[in-house]
C-alpha positions as CSV (number, residue, x, y, z in Angstrom):
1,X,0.0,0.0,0.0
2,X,1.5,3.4,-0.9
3,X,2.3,5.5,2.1
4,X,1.7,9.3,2.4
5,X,5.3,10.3,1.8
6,X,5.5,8.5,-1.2
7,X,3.6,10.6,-2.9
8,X,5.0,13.7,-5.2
9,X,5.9,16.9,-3.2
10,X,3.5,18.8,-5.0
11,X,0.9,16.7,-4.1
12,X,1.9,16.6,-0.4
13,X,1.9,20.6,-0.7
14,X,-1.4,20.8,-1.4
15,X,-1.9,18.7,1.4
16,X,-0.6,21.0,4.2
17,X,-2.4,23.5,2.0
18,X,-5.6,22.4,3.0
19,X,-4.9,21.5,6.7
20,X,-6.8,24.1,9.2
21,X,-4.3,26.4,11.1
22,X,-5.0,25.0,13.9
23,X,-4.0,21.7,13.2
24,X,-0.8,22.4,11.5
25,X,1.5,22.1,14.3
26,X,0.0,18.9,15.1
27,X,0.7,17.6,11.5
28,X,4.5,19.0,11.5
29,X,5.2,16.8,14.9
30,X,4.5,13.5,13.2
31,X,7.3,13.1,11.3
32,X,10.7,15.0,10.2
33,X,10.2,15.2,6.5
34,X,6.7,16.3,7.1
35,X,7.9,19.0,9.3
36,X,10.7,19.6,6.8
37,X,8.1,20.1,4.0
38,X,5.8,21.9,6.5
39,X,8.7,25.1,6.8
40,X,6.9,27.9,4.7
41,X,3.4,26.7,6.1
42,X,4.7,26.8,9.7
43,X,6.4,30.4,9.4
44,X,3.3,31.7,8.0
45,X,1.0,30.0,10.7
46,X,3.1,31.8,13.3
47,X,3.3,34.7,11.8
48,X,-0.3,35.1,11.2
49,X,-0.7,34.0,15.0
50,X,1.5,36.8,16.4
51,X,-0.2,39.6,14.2
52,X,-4.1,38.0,14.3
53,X,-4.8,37.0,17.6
54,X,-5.4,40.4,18.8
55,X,-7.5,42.1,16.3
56,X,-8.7,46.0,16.8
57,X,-11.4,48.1,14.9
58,X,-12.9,51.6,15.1
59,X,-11.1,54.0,16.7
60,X,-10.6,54.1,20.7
61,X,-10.2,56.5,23.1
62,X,-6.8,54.6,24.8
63,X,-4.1,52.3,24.2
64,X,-5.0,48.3,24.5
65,X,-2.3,46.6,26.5
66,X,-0.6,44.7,24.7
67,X,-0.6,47.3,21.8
68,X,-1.5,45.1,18.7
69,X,0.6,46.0,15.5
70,X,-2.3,47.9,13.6
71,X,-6.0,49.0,13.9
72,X,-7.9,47.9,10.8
73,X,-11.3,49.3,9.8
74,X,-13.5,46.0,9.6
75,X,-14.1,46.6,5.9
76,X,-10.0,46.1,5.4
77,X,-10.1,42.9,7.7
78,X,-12.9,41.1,5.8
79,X,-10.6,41.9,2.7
80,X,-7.9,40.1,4.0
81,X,-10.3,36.9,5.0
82,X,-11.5,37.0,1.5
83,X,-8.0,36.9,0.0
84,X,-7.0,34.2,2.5
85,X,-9.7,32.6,4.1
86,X,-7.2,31.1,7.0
87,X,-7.0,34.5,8.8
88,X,-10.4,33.8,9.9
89,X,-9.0,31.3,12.4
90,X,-6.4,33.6,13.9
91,X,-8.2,36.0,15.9
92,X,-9.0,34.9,19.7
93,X,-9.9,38.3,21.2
94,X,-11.8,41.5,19.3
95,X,-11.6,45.0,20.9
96,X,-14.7,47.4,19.1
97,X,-13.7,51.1,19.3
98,X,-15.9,53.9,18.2
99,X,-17.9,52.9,14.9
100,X,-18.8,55.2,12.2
101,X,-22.9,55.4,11.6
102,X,-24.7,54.8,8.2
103,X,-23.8,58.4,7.0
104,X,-20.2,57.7,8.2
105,X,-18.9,60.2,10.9
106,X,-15.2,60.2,10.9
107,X,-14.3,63.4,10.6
108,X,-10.7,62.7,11.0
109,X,-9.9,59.9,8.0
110,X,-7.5,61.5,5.7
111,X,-8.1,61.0,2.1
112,X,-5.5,58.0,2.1
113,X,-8.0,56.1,4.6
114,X,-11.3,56.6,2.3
115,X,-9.5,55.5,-0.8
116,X,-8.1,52.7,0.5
117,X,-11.9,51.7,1.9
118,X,-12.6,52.5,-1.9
119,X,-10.2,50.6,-3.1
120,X,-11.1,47.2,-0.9
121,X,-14.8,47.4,-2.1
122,X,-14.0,48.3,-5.2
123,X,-12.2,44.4,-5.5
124,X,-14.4,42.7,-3.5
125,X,-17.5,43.9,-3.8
126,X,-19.5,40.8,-4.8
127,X,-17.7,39.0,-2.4
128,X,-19.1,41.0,0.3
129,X,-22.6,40.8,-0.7
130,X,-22.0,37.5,-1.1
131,X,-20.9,36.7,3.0
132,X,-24.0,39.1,3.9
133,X,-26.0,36.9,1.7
134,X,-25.4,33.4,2.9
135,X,-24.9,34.5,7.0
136,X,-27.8,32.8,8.5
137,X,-27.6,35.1,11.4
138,X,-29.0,38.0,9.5
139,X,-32.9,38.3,9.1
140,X,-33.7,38.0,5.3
141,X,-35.7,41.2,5.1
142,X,-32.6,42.8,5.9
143,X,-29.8,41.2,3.6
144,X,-30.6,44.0,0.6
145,X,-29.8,46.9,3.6
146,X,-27.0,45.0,5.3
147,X,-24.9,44.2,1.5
148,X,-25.6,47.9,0.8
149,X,-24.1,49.1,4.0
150,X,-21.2,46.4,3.8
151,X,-19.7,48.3,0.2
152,X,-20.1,51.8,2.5
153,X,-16.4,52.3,3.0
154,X,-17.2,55.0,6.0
155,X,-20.0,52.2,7.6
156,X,-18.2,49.9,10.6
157,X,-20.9,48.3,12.0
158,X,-21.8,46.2,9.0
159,X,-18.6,44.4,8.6
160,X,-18.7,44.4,12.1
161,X,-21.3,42.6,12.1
162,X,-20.1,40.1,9.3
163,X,-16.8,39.6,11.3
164,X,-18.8,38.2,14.1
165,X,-19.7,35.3,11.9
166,X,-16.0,34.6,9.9
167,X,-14.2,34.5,13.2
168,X,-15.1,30.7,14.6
169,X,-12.3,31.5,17.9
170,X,-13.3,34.3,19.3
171,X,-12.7,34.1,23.5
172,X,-13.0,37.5,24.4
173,X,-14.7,40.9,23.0
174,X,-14.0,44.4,24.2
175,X,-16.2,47.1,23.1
176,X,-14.8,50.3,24.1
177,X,-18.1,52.5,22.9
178,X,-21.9,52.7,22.7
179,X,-22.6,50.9,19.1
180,X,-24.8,53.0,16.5
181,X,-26.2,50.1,15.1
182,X,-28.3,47.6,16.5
183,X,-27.5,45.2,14.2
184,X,-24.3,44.1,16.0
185,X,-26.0,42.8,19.1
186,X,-29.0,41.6,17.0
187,X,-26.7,39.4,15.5
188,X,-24.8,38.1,18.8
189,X,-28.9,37.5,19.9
190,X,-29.5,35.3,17.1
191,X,-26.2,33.3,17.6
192,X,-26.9,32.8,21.4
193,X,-30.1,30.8,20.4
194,X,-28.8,29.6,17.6
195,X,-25.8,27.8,19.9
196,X,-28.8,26.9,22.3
197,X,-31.0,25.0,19.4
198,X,-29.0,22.0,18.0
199,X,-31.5,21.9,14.9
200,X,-30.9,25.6,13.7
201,X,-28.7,26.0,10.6
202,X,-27.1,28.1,11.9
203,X,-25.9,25.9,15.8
204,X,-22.4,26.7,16.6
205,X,-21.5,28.5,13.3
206,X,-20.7,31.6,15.4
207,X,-19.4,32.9,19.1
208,X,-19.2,28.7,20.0
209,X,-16.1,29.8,21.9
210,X,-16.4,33.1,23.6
211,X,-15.8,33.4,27.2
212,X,-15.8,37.1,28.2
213,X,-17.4,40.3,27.3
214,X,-16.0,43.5,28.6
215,X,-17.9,46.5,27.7
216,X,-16.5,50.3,28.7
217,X,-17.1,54.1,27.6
218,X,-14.0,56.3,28.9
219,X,-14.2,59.8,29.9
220,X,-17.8,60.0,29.3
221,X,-21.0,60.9,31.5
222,X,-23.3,58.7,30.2
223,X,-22.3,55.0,30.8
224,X,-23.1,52.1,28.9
225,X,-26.4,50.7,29.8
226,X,-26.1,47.1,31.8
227,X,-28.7,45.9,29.4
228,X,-26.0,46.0,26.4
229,X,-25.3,42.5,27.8
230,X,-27.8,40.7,27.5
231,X,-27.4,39.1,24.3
232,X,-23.6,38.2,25.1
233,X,-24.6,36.8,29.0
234,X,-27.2,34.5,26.4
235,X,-24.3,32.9,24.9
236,X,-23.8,28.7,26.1
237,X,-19.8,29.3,25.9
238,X,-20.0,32.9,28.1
239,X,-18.1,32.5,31.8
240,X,-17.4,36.4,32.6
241,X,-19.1,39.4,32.1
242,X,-16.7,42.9,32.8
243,X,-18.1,46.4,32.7
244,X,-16.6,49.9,33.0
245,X,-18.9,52.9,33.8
246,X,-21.8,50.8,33.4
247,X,-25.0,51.8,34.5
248,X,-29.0,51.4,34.2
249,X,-32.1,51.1,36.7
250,X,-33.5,47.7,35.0
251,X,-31.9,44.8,32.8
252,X,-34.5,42.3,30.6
253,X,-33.7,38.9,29.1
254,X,-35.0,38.6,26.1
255,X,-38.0,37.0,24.5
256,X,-37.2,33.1,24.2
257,X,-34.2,32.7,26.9
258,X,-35.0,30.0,29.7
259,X,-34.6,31.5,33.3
260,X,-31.9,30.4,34.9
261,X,-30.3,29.2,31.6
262,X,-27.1,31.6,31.6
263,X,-23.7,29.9,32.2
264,X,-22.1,33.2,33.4
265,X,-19.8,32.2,36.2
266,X,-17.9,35.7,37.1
267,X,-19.2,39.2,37.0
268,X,-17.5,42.6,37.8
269,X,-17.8,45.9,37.0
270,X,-16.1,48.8,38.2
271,X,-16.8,52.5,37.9
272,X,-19.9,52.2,37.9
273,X,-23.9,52.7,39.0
274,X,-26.6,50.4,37.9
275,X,-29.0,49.5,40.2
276,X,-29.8,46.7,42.6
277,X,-33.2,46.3,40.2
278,X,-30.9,45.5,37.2
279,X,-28.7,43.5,38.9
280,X,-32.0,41.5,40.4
281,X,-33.0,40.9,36.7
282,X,-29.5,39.8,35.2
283,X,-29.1,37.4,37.9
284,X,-32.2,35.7,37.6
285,X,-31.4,34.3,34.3
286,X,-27.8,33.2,35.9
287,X,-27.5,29.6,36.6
288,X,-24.7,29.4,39.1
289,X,-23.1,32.5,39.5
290,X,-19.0,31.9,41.1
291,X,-17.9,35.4,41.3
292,X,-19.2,38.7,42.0
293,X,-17.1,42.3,41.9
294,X,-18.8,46.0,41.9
295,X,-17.6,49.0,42.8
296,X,-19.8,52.0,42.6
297,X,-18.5,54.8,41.9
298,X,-21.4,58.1,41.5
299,X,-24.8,58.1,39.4
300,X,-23.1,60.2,36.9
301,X,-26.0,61.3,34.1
302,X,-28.6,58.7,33.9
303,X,-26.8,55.9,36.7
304,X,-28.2,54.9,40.1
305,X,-27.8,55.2,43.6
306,X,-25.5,53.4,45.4
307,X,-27.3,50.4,46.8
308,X,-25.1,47.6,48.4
309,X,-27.8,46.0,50.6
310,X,-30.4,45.3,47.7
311,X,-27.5,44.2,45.3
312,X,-26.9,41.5,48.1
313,X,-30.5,40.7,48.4
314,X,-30.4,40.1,44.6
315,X,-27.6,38.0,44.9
316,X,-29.0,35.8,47.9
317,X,-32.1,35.5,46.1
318,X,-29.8,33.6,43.3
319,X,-26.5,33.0,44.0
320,X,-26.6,31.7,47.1
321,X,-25.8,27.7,46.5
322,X,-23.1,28.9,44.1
323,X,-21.1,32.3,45.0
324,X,-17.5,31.9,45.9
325,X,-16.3,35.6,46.0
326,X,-18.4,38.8,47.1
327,X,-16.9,42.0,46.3
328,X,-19.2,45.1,46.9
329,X,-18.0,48.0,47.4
330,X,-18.5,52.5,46.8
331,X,-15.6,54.4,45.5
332,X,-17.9,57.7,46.2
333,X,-21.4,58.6,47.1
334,X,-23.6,57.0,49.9
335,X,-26.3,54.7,50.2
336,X,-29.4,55.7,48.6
337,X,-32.6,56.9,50.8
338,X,-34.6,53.7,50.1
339,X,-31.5,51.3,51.7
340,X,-29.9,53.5,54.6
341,X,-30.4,52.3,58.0
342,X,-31.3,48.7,56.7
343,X,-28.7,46.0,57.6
344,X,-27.4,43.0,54.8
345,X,-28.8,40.9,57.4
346,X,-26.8,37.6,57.6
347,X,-24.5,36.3,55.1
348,X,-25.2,32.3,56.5
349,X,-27.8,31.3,53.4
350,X,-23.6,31.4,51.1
351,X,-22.4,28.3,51.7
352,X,-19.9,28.3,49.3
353,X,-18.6,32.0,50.0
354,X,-14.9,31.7,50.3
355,X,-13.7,35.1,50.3
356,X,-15.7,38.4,50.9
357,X,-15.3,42.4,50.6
358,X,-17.7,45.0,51.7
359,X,-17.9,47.7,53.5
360,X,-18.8,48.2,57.2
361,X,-21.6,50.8,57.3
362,X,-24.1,47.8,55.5
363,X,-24.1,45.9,59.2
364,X,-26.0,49.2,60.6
365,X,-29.3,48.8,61.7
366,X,-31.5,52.4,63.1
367,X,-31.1,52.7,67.2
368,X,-34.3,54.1,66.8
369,X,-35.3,50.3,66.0
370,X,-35.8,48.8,69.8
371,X,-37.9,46.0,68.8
372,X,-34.6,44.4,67.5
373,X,-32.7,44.6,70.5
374,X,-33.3,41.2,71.7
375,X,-32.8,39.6,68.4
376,X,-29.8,37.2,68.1
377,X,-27.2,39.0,65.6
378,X,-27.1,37.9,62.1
379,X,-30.7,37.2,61.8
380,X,-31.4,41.6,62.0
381,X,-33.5,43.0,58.8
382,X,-32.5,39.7,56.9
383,X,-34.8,40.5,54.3
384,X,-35.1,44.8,54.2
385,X,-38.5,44.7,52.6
386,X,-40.0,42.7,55.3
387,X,-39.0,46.2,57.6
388,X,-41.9,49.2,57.7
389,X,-39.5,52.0,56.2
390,X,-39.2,55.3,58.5
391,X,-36.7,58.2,58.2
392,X,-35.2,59.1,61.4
393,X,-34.8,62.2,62.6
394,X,-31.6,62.1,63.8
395,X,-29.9,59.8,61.5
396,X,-28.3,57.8,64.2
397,X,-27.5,54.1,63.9
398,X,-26.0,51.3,65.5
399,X,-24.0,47.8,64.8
400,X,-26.4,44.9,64.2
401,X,-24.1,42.1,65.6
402,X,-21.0,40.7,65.5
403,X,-19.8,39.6,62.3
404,X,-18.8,36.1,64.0
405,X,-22.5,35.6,63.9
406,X,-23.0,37.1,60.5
407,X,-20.5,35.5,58.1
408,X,-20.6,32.3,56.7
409,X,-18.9,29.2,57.8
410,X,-17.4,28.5,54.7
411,X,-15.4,32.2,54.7
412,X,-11.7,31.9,54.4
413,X,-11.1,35.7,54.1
414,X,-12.8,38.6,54.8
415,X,-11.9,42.5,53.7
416,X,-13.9,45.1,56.0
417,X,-14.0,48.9,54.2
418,X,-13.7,51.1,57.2
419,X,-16.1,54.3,57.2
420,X,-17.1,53.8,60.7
421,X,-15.3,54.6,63.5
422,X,-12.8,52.7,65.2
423,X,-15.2,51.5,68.1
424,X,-17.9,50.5,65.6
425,X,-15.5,48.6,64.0
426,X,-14.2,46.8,66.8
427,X,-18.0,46.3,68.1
428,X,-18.4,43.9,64.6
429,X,-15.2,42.1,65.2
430,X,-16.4,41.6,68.8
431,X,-15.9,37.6,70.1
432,X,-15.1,36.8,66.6
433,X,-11.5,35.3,68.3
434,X,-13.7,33.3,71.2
435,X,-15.9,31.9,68.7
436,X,-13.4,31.5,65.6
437,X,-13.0,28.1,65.7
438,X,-17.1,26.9,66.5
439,X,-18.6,29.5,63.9
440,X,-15.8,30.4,61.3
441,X,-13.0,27.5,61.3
442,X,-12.0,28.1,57.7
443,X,-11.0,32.1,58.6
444,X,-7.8,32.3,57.9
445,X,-6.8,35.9,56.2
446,X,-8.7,39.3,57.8
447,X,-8.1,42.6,56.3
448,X,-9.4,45.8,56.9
449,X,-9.1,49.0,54.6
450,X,-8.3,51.7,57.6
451,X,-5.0,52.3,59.3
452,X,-4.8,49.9,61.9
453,X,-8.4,49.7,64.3
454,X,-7.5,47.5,66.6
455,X,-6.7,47.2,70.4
456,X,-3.3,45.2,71.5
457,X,-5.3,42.7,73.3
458,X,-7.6,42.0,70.4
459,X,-5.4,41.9,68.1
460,X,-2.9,39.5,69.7
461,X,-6.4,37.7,70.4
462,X,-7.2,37.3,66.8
463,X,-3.4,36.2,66.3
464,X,-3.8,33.2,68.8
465,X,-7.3,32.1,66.4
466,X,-4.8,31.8,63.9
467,X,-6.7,35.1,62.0
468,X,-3.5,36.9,60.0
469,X,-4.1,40.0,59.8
470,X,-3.8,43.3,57.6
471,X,-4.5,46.4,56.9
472,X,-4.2,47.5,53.1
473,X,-2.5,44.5,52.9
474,X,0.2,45.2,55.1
475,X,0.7,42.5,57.6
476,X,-0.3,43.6,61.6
């Protein structure tokens, strides 16, 4: 029986031509004259993975780390898939910068930009009506709009758009503006329940692979509204969600998406002020949320209050059989009216919380509340809605417990954001050293974020738990 090398080297070229980049490697390790033939097809694959697997588009307000070697226009990039379809394979993570609109808006292209645009359609024209034509992820009623706007050379979002279905590796996506076209996350949409629905056409022909979305708008007001991502959180393959100056008072899932379906594992977002009603409805559709990071940071324009103790409602509504780290936490601003004065109530339902950060003045409860006096500590306002509001007078309150009674068993370390006083703080740490080793035995790290509060004898007491402590991560 002939063997592979036997054949002509021409033959054998067209071979490795047709072998998928990602398998190339794999092919040039199974034996030394294959690998010796394999020479010009290796360089290139290497090559095209140092300059592809960080593509850039639009234009952004600040430098990506690591700095990729050029920022194409999508237009250009499709041109290059067309004239070598392998470059498709290449790119693992997208960062969107601003996008022009259907009238183009660049008002700083030079003339060498446009006619280079020009030039691209201009040679592949049909081609591009052509991808627009056969993506299944694109309504048909809109395939006449979507090839006209594809040939605009000053319109981003629909090659955008087409890119999302030519690159089958995607892992990450950064969008670093608001888009102007709907299209975009029309499109992700329609590949989440695509990916869902193994009959569709069009299952796992698109976004199969992504893991993380990170949305952001710099230097700007208005944040991008939490309900941007909704049609990425939809995705089977999604695990993280990151935000930047991110707000919004409500987030929807969309028609057709099972509750409790999303296979988001991590979510953080920073700089930002949406509000515990948005984060309610984005974590209902979350299946078993790991991780959790927020840091507020001002309502800015159109963004919420700052609202710790219904944001950990939400997420012991819904999270509570799966969170591992809880992270909540203002940069600036206070509580808003409709939370202050009501306690988190205890943390106990978390029994798989491992690690926690929040800040101390959500364990206040009003003095003004005697009936709670006798309560045991932990079990205070555990649900602030169950509590008739009033609006003292005032403004004074006091600790609801110790946080001994408060934190979960499973806790190994704890970070408290000091904005009480010293003696308030010491009040919450109060027989946590007594009790360590009945209540919290996995506590091994505490830290606080406040020069040091504590008294000699507690802290040596803490010591002798075994309790290492900090403060802004200097050892005590």
């Amino acid at each position: 029986m002939p063997k592979l090398l036997d054949l002509p080297n021409e033959l054998l070229d067209r071979i490795i031509g047709s072998v998928r980049p990602p398998d190339l490697q794999a092919l040039a390790l199974t034996n030394k004259s294959i690998h010796g033939l394999m020479q010009n097809a290796l360089q290139r694959h290497l090559w095209c993975r140092r300059n592809y697997s960080l593509v850039r588009v639009g234009y952004h307000d600040r430098d990506p780390s690591p700095p990729p070697d050029e920022c194409y226009h999508a237009l250009l990039f499709l041109a290059k898939i067309l004239e070598d379809p392998n470059v498709a394979h290449y790119p693992t993570t997208l960062t969107v910068g601003g996008c022009g609109s259907e009238d183009g808006d660049y008002d700083d292209l030079d003339d060498e930009d446009v006619a280079q645009r020009q030039r691209a359609v201009a040679q592949h024209s049909d081609s591009l009506r052509d991808i627009v034509k056969s993506c299944h992820l694109l309504p048909p009623e809109r395939n006449d709009q979507s090839a006209n706007s594809i040939c605009n050379p000053l319109n981003e979002d629909a090659a955008l758009c087409m890119l999302l279905s030519l690159l089958p590796n995607l892992r990450e996506i950064e969008i670093d503006d608001l888009l102007h076209d709907r299209r975009f996350l029309d499109m992700v949409q329609r590949a989440a329940l695509a990916n869902w629905d193994s009959e569709s056409s069009s299952h796992k022909t698109a976004l199969n692979h992504l893991k993380e979305i990170y949305l952001l708008r710099n230097e700007n007001p208005y944040g991008m509204d939490i309900q941007y991502f909704a049609p990425f959180a939809m995705l089977p393959s999604i695990r993280r969600l990151r935000g930047f100056n991110i707000d919004g008072d409500t987030f929807a899932w969309p028609c057709g998406f099972s509750r409790q379906s999303s296979t988001l594992t991590h979510i953080e977002m920073v700089y930002s002020a949406a509000s515990a009603q948005a984060f309610d409805g984005l974590l209902k559709g979350v299946a078993a949320l790991k991780s959790f990071v927020y840091e507020y940071d001002g309502p800015g324009e159109l963004g919420s209050d700052y609202e710790p103790v219904g944001i950990i409602r939400a997420l012991r509504t819904h999270a509570a059989h799966s969170l591992e780290l809880m992270e909540v936490q203002g940069q600036s601003g206070a509580h808003s009216d409709e939370w202050e004065g009501k306690a988190v109530g205890s943390l106990r339902e978390f029994a798989r919380l491992r690690s926690i950060c929040l800040e101390d003045t959500i364990f206040q409860i009003p003095k003004s509340y005697n009936e709670f006096a006798s309560l045991e500590a932990g079990k205070t306002l555990r649900d602030p809605t169950d509590v008739e509001s009033e609006r003292l007078q005032d403004g004074e309150l006091r600790i609801m417990g110790s946080l001994v009674e408060i934190l979960p068993a499973s806790v190994q370390g704890f970070t408290l954001v000091q904005l009480m006083d010293d003696e308030d703080t010491r009040d919450l740490l109060e027989d946590m050293a007594e009790l360590k080793a009945e209540k919290l035995p996995k506590l091994k790290r505490l830290t606080v974020k406040c020069p040091n509060p504590f008294e000699d004898e507690m802290r040596d007491a803490l010591k002798a738990a075994g309790i290492k402590l900090y403060s802004w991560g200097t050892p005590l």
